[in-house]
Z-matrix of the N, CA and C atoms (Angstrom, degrees):
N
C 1 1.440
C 2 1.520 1 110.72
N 3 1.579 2 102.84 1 12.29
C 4 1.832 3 85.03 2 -165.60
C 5 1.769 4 104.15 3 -88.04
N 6 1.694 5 127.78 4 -1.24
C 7 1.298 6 128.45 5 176.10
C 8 2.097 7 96.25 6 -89.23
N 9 0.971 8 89.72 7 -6.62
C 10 1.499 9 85.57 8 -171.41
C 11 1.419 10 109.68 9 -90.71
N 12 1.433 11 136.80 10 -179.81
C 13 1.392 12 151.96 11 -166.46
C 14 1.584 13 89.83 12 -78.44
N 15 1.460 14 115.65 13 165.11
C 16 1.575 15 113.23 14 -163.82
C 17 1.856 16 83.67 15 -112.59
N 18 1.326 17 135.48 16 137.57
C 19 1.125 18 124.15 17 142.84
C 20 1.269 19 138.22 18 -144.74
N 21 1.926 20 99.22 19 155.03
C 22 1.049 21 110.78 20 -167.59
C 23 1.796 22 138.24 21 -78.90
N 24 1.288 23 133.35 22 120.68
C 25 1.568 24 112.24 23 -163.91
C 26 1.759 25 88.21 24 -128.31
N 27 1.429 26 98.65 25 142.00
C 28 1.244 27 136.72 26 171.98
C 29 1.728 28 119.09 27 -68.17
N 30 0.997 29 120.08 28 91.09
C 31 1.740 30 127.04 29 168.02
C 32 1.319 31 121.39 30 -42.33
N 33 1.599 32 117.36 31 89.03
C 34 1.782 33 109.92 32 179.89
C 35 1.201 34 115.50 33 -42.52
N 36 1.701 35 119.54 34 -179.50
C 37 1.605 36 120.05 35 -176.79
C 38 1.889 37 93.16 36 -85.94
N 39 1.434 38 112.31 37 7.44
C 40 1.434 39 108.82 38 -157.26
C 41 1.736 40 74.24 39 -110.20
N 42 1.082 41 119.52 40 -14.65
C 43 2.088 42 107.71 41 -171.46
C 44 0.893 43 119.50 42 82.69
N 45 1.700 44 116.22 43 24.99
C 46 1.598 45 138.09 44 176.26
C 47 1.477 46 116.61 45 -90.89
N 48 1.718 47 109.35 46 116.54
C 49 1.563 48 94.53 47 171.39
C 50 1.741 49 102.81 48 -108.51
N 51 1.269 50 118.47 49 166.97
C 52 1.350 51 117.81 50 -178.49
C 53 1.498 52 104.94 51 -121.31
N 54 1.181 53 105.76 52 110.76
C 55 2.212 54 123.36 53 -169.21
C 56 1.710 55 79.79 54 -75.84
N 57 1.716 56 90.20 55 133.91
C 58 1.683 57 97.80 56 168.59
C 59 1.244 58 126.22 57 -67.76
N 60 0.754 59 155.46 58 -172.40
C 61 1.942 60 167.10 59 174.49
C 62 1.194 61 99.06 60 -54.04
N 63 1.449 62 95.34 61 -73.08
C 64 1.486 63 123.16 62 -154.96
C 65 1.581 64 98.17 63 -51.25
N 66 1.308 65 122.01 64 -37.59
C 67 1.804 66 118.03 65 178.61
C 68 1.700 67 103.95 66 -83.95
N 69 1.309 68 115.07 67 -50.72
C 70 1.196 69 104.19 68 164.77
C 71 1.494 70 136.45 69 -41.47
N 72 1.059 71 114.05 70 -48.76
C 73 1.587 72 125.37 71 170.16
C 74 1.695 73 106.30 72 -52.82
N 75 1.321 74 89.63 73 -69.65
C 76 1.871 75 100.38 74 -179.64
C 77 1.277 76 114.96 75 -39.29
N 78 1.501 77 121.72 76 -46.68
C 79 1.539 78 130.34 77 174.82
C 80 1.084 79 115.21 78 -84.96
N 81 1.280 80 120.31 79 12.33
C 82 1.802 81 108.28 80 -173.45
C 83 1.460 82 133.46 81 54.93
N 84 1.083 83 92.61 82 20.74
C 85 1.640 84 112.25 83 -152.48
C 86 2.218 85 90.11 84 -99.91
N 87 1.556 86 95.71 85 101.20
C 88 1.890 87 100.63 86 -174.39
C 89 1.817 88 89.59 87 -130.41
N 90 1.525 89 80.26 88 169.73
C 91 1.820 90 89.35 89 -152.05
C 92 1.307 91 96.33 90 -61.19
N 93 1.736 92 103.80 91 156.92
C 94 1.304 93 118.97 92 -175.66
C 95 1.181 94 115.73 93 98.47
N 96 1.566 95 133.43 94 -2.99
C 97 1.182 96 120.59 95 -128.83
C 98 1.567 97 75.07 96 -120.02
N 99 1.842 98 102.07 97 143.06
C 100 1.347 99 88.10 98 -174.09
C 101 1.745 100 113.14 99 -116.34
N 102 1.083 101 116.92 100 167.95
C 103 1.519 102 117.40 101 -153.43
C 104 1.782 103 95.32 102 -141.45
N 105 1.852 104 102.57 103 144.12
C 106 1.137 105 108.93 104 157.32
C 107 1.341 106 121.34 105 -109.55
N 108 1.257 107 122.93 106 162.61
C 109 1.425 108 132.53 107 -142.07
C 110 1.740 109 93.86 108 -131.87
N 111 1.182 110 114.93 109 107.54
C 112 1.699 111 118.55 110 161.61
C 113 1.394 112 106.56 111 -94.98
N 114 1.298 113 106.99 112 168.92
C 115 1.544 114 115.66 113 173.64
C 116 1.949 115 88.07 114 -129.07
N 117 1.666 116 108.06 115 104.16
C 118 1.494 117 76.96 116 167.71
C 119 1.682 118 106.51 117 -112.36
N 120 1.290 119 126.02 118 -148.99
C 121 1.342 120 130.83 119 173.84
C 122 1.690 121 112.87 120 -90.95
N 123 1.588 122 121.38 121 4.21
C 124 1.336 123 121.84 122 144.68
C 125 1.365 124 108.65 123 -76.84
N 126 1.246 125 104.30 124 -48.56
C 127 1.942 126 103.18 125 -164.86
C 128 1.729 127 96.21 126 169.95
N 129 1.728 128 93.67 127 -153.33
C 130 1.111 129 109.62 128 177.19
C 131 1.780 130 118.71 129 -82.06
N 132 1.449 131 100.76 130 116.22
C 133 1.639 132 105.00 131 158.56
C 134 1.481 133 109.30 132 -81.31
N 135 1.577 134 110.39 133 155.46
C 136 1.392 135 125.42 134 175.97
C 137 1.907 136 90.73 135 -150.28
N 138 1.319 137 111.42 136 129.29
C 139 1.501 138 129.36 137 167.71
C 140 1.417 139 118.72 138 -151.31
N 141 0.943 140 111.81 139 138.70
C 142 1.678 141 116.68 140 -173.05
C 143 1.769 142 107.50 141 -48.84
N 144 1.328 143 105.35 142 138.08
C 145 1.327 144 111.47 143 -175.01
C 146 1.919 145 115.22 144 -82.17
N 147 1.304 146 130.52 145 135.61
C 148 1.459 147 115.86 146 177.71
C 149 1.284 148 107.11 147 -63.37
N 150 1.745 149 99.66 148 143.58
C 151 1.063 150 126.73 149 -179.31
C 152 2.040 151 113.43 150 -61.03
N 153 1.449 152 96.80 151 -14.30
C 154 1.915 153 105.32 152 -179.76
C 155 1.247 154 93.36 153 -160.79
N 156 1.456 155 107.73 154 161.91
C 157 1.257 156 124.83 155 -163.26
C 158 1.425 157 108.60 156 -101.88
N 159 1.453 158 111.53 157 117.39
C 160 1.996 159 92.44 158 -160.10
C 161 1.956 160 112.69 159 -55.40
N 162 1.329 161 90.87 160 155.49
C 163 1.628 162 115.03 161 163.24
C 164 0.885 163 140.45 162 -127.68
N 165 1.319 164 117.98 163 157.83
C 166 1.898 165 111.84 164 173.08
C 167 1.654 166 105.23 165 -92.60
N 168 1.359 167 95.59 166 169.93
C 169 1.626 168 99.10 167 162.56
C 170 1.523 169 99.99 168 -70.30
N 171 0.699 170 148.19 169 -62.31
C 172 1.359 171 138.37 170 179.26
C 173 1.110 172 148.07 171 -28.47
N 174 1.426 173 91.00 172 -40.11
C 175 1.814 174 122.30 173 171.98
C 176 1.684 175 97.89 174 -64.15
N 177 1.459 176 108.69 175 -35.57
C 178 1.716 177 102.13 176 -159.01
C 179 1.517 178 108.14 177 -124.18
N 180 1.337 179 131.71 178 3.39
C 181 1.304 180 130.41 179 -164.64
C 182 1.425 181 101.18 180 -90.41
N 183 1.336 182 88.63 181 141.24
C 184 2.320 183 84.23 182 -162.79
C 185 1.077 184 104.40 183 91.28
N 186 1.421 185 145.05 184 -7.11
C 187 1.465 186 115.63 185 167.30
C 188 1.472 187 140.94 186 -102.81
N 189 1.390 188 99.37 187 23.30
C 190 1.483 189 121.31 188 145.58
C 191 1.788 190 124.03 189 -104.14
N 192 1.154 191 118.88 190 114.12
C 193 0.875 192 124.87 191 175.33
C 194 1.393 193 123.13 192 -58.17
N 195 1.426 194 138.81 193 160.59
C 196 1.287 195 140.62 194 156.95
C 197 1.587 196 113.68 195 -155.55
N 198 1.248 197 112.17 196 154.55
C 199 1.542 198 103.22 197 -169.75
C 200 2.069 199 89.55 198 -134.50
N 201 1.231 200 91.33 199 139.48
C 202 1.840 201 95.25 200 170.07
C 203 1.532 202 94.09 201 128.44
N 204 1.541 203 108.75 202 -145.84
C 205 1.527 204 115.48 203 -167.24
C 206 2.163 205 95.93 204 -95.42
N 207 0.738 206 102.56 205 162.36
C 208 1.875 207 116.22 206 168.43
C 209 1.500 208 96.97 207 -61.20
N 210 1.952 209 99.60 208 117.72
C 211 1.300 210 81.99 209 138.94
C 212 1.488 211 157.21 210 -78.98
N 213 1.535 212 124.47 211 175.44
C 214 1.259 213 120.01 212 158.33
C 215 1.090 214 137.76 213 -138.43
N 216 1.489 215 142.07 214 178.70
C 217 1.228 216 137.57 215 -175.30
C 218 1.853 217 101.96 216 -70.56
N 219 1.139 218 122.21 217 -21.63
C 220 1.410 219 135.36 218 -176.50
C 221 1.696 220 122.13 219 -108.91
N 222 1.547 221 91.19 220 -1.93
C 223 1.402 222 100.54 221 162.64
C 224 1.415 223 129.18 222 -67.51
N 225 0.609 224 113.11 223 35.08
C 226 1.879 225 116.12 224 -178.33
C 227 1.620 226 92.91 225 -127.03
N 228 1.096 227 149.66 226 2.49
C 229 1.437 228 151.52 227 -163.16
C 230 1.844 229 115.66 228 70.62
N 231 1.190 230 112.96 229 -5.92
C 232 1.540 231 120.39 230 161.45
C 233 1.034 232 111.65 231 -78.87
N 234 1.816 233 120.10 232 150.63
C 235 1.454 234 125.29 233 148.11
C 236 1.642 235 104.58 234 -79.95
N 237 1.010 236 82.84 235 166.35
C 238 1.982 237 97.53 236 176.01
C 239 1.745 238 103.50 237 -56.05
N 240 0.729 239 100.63 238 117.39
C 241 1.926 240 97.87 239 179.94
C 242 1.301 241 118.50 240 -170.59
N 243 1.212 242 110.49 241 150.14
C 244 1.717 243 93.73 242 -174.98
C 245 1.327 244 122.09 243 -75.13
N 246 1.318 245 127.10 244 -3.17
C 247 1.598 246 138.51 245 172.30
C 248 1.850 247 95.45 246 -66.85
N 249 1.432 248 105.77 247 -54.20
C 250 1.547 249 112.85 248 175.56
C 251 1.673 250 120.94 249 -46.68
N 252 1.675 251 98.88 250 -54.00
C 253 1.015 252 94.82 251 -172.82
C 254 1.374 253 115.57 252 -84.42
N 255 1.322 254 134.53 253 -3.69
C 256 1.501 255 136.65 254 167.66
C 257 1.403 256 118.84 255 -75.51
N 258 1.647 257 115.32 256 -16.42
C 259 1.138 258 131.72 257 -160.40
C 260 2.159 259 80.50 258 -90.11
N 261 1.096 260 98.29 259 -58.35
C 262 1.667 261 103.97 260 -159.67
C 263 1.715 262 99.59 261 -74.33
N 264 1.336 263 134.32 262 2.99
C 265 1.443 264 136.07 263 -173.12
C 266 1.750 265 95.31 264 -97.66
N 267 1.791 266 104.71 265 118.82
C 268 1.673 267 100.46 266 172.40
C 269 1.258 268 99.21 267 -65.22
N 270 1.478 269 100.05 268 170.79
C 271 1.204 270 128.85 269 160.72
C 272 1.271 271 123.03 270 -112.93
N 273 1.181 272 124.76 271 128.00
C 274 1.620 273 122.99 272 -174.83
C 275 1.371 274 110.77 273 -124.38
């Protein structure tokens, strides 16, 4: 923004600022959209927040349950084959 016009926004008594269009649009940034907030030693950062909070496999493996035998890619009584897999492809 530094070739661009400089602007100024007003802090509600609620500590609300309102981001113009013109950055909104540009950033893709539509309501709901959620944002993290730095404090650095320029000022304020604002960047879109991740959509999930990273993980390991570890953190999450096992947390679907299943009860019976393991599945497999050959669990259906086919081997992997293209007779198999033409058999298991809908048709629409």
């Amino acid at each position: 923004m530094a070739a661009e016009k400089k602007l100024v926004l007003i802090i509600s008594t609620e500590g609300q600022v309102a981001l113009p269009s013109s950055i909104r649009k540009r950033r893709k940034w539509g309501a709901g959209t959620r944002l993290l907030v730095e404090d650095t030693p320029e000022g304020v950062l604002l960047k879109p927040a991740p959509a999930f909070t990273a993980t390991r496999p570890e953190d999450v493996f096992g947390s679907l349950s299943h009860r019976g035998r393991p599945k497999t890619a050959g669990g259906n009584g086919c081997s992997v084959s293209s007779n198999c897999l033409k058999a298991m492809t809908p048709v629409f």
